[in-house]
Structure formats: structure tokens, C-alpha cells
VOPAGU-2260 file (C-alpha; in pm, 1 decimal, decimal comma):
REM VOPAGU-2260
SITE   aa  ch    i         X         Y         Z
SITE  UNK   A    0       0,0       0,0       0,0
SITE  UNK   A    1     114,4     364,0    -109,2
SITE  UNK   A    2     246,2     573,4     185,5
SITE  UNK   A    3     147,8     890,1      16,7
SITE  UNK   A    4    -152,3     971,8     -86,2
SITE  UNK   A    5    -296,7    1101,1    -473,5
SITE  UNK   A    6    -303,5    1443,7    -304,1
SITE  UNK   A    7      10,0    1446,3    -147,2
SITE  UNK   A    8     165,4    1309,7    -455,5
SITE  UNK   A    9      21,2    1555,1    -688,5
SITE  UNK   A   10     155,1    1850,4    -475,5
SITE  UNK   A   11     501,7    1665,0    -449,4
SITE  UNK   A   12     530,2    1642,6    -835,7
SITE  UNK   A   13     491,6    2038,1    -864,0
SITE  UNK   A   14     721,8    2105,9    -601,5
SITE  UNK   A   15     944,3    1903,5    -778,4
SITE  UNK   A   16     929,9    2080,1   -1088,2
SITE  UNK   A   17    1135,5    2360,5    -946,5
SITE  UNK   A   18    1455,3    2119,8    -783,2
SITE  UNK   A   19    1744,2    2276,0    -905,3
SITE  UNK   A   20    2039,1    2008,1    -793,3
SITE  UNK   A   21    2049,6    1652,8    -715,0
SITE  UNK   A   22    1973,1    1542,5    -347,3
SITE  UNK   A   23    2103,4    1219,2    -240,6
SITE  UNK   A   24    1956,2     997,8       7,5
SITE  UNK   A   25    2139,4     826,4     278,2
SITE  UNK   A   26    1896,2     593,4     457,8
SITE  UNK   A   27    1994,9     349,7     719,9
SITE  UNK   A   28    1731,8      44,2     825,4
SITE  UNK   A   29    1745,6    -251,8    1054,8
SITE  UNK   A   30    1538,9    -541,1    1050,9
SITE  UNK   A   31    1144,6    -491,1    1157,1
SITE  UNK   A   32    1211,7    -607,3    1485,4
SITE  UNK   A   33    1442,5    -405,5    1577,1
SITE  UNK   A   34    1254,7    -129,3    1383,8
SITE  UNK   A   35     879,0     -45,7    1385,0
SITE  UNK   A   36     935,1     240,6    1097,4
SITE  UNK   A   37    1159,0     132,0     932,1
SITE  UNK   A   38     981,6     -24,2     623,3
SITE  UNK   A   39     709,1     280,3     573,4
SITE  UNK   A   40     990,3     553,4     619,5
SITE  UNK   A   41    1193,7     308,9     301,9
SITE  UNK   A   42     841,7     323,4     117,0
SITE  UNK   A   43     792,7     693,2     167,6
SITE  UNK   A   44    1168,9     744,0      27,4
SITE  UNK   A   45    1111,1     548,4    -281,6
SITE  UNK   A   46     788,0     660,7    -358,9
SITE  UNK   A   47     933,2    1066,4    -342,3
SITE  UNK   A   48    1289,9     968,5    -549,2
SITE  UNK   A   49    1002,6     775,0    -826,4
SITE  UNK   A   50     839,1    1168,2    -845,8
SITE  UNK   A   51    1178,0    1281,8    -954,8
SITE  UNK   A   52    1514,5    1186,5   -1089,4
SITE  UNK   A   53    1667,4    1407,2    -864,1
SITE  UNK   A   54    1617,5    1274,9    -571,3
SITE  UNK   A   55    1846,7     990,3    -511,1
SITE  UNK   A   56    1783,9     732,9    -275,7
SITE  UNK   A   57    2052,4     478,4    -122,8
SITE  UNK   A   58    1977,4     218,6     154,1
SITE  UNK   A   59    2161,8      59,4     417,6
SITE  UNK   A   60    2147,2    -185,6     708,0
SITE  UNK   A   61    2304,2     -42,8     974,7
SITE  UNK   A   62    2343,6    -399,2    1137,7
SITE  UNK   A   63    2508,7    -511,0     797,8
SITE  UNK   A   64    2685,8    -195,5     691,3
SITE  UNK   A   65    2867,9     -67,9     968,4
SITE  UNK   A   66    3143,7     134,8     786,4
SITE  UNK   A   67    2867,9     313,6     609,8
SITE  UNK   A   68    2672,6     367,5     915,0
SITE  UNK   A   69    3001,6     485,7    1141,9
SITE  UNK   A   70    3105,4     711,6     825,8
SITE  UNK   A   71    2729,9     919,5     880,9
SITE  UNK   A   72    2757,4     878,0    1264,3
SITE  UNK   A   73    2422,6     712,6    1240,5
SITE  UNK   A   74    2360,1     474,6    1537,6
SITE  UNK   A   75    1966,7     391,7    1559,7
SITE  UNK   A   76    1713,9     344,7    1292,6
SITE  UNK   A   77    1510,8     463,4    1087,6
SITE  UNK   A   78    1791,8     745,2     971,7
SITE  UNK   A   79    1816,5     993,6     684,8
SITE  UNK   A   80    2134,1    1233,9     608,6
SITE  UNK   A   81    2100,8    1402,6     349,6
SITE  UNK   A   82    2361,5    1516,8      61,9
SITE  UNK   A   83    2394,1    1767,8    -205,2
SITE  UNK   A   84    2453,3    1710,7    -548,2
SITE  UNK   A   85    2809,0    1689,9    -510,8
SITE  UNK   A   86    2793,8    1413,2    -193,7
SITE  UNK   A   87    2893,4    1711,2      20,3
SITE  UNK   A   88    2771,1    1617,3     362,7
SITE  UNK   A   89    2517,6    1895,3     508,6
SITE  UNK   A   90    2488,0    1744,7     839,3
SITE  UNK   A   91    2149,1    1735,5     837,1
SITE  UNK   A   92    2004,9    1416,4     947,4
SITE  UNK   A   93    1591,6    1262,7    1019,6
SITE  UNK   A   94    1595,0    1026,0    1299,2
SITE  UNK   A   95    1211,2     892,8    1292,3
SITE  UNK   A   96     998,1     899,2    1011,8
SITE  UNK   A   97     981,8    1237,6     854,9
SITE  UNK   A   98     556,1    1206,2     883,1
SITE  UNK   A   99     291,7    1367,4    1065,0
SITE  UNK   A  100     373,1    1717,1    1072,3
SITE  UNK   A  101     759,3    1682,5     971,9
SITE  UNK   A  102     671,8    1575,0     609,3
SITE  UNK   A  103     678,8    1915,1     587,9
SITE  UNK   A  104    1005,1    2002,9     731,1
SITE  UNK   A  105    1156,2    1701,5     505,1
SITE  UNK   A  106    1015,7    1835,4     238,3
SITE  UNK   A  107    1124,2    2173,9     213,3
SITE  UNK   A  108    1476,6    2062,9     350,2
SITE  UNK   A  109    1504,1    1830,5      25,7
SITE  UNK   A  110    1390,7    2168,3    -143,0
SITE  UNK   A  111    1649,9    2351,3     -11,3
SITE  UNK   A  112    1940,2    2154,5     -74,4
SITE  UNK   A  113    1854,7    2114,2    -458,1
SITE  UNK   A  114    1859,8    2500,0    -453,4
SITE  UNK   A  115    2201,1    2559,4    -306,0
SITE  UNK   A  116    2045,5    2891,8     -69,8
SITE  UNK   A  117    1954,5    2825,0     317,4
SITE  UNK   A  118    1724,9    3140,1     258,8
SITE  UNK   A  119    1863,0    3266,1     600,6
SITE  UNK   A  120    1923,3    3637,6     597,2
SITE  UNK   A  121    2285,0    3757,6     488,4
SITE  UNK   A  122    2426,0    3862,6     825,3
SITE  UNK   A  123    2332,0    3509,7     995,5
SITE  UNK   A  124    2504,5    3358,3     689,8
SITE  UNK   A  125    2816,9    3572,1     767,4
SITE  UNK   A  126    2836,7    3487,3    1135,5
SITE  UNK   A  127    2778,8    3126,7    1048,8
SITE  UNK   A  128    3044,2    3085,0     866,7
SITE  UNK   A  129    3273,0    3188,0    1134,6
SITE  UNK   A  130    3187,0    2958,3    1363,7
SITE  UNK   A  131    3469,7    2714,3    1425,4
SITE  UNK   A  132    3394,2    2480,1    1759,0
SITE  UNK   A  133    3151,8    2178,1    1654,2
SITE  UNK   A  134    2792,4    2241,4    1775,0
SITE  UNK   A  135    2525,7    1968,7    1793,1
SITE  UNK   A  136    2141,0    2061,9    1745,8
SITE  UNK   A  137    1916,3    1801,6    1850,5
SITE  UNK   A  138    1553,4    1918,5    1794,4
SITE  UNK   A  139    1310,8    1628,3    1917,8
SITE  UNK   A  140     960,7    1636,6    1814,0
SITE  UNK   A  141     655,8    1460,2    1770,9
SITE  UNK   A  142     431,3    1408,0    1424,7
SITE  UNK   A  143     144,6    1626,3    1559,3
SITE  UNK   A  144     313,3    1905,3    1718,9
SITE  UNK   A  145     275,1    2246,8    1413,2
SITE  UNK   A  146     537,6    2436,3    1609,2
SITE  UNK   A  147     843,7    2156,2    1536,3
SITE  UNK   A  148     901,8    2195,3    1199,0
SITE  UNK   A  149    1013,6    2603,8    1176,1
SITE  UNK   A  150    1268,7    2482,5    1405,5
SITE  UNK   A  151    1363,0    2171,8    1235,7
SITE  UNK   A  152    1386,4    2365,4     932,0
SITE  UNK   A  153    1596,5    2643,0    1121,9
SITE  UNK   A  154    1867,6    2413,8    1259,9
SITE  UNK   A  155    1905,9    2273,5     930,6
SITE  UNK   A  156    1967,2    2561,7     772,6
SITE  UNK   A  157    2211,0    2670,5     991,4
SITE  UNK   A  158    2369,0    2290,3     969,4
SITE  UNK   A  159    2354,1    2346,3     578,3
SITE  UNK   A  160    2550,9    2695,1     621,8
SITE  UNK   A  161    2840,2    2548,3     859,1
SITE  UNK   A  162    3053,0    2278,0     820,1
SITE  UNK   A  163    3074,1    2280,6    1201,1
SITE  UNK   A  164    2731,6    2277,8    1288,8
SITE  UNK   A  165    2466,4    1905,8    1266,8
SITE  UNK   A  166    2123,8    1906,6    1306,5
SITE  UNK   A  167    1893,4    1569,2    1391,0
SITE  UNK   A  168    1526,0    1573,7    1410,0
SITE  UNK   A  169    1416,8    1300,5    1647,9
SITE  UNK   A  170    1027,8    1175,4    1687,7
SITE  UNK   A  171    1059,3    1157,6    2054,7
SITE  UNK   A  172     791,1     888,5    2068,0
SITE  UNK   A  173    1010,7     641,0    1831,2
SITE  UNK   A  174    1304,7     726,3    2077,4
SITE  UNK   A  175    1185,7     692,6    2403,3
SITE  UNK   A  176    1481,7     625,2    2598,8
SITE  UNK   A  177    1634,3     922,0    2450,6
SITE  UNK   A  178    1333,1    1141,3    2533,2
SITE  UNK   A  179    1369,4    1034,6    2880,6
SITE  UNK   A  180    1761,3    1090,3    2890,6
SITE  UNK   A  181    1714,1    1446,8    2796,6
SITE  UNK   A  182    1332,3    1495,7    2943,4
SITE  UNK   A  183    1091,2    1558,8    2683,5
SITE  UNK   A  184     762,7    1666,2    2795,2
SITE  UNK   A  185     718,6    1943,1    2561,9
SITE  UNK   A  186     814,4    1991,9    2215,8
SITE  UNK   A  187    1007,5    2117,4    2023,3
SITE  UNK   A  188    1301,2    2056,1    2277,6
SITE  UNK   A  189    1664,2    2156,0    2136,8
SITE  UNK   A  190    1973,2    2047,6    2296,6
SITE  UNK   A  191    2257,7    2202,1    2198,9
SITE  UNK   A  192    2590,0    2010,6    2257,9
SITE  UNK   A  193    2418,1    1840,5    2545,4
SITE  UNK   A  194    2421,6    2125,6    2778,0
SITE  UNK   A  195    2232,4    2408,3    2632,5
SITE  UNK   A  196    1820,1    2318,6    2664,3
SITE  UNK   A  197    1566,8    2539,2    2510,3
SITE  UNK   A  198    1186,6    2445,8    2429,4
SITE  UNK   A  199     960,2    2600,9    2208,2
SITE  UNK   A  200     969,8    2780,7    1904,9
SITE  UNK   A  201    1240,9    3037,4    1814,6
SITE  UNK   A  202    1293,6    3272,1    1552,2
SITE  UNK   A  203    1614,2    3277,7    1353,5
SITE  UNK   A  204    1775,2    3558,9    1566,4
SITE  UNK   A  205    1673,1    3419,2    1882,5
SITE  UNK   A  206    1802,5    3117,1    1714,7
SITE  UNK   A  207    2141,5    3259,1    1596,7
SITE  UNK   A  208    2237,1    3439,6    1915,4
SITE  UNK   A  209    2245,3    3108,0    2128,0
SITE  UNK   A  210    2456,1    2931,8    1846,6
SITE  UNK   A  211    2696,2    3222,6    1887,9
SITE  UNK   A  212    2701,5    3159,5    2305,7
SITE  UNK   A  213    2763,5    2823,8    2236,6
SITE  UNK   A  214    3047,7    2882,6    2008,9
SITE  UNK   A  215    3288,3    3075,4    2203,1
């Protein structure tokens, strides 16, 4: 059965239209077992990469393929990073199926990686690229919350602008034990190399000013 709907579809194929670049697809899977999402999050890949050819899709068992998976630091399933055209890393990666409210977020990430432009404003661009110390955004979420994915979308952008700076989106509810580590009771809840703890939404100022902090 089709993950996406005719709708959905539809929309997706004049989205499409506009991709500029390639976007590759690194997903990582385990058996069903071991992973509840793991087969629809597959489907949903292959059905979006079938609505264009520039969406490239390459899959993994990260039981099976453990140079690949230690290569995108990817150690729990189901995972996406995503690549530009050129293979270049962004640092942007989907821990959880990208559904629910996140499709979004996914979407428009894809989007903006075929484009080559973050679409932040040209003075967070220029303090971005300064940054120098590795910085960790963990955002963790859940498929019905609307204010996750401006912040999703925010971190990666910033992840896509610095070569120092990784983004995850986790569904807290397909990572419990994670949720609990870092105490998720509301989302969206961003950690920031494990000791910086925000919740809520936050505009790309906001945003940018506690990267900075975090940085020096």
C-alpha cells in the first residue's frame, strides 16, 4: 500500500518541478524487529525519489553496513542524512519517520538543498560561517506538534551553512529512551551540545544568538 496519498503526490510532483540540484539519500534500516518504521519511512523514500530523478535514494542496514553507518555517525534506525549534489555532507540528518507534521520540514529541507540557498538572511550567513567549535542541534519532536518543523527547518539551515554545525530531528515517541535521557515533555526541545536546553519555538535571531554563546 502507497504511503502517500494522490493528493500528497500531486503537490510533491509540482514542487518538484522547481529542484534545481540533485539530493542524495542516505537511509539506514534494521530489521522490523528491531525497527517499527523502518519499512514505511523506506516506502515513503522510494515513492518521493520515483516523483523525480533528482532525488536519489541509497539504503543501508546499519546492522550489515557498519562502515557506512560509522562514516554518517548514524547509530539507531530509521535514519536519513542528506547530501547535495556533489555528496557534500550537510549534516542534516531525520531520525524517525519524517511524517505527521515533519513531512513538511523534510520536504522543504530536500527543497532547499537542490537550490544551493539556506534562505537565512545575509548577516546570519556571515556569522555562520565563522563559527569554528563543533555544535550539535538536537531538535526532538513529535508528528502532531505544528510548532516543530520552523525549528527543524531552522537548525538545518544553519547545519547546511556550517561545516561545524549538525542538526537531527528526532520523533521523541520512536526514541523513548532518549526522550527520557534528555526529558521531553514538551516539544520542540533543542539540545545544543548536550548542555544548552531550550523548548519552544524560536525565531532565527533568537536562534542565531544562542549558536553564537555556544560557540565561544
Amino acid at each position: 500500500m502507497a504511503i502517500l496519498n494522490e493528493k500528497t503526490t500531486e503537490q510533491l510532483k509540482k514542487d518538484f518541478e522547481s529542484l534545481k540540484d540533485e539530493v542524495n539519500l542516505i537511509f539506514f534500516k534494521e530489521s522490523s524487529e528491531k525497527c517499527e518504521h523502518c519499512k514505511d519511512t523506506e516506502d515513503m523514500l522510494e515513492e518521493i525519489a520515483a516523483i523525480s530523478r533528482k532525488i536519489k535514494v541509497s539504503v543501508f542496514d546499519i546492522d550489515l553496513q557498519k562502515t557506512e553507518a560509522s562514516k554518517y555517525k548514524i547509530d539507531k534506525t530509521p535514519a536519513i542524512a542528506i547530501l547535495d549534489s556533489a555528496k557534500r555532507d550537510c549534516g542534516i540528518r531525520f531520525f524517525g519517520i519524517p511524517a505527521g507534521h515533519e513531512f513538511s520540514s523534510f520536504i522543504e529541507t530536500l527543497k532547499m538543498v537542490s537550490s544551493g540557498e539556506s534562505g537565512l538572511l545575509a548577516k546570519s550567513k556571515e556569522i555562520l560561517k565563522k563559527i569554528s567549535k563543533p555544535i550539535d542541534i538536537k531538535v526532538f519532536v513529535t508528528l502532531t506538534c505544528p510548532y516543530c518543523p520552523p525549528v527543524v527547518k531552522l537548525a538545518n539551515k544553519f547545519a547546511y551553512e556550517s561545516e561545524n554545525i549538525s542538526s537531527q530531528m528526532l520523533v521523541a515517541s520512536e526514541f523513548m529512551e532518549l526522550a527520557m535521557k534528555y526529558d521531553v515533555r514538551t516539544v520542540p526541545k533543542i539540545i545544543i551540545n548536550e548542555k544548552e536546553i531550550l523548548e519552544g519555538a524560536k525565531s532565527e535571531k533568537e536562534f542565531l544568538k544562542i549558536i553564537e554563546r555556544v560557540s565561544k
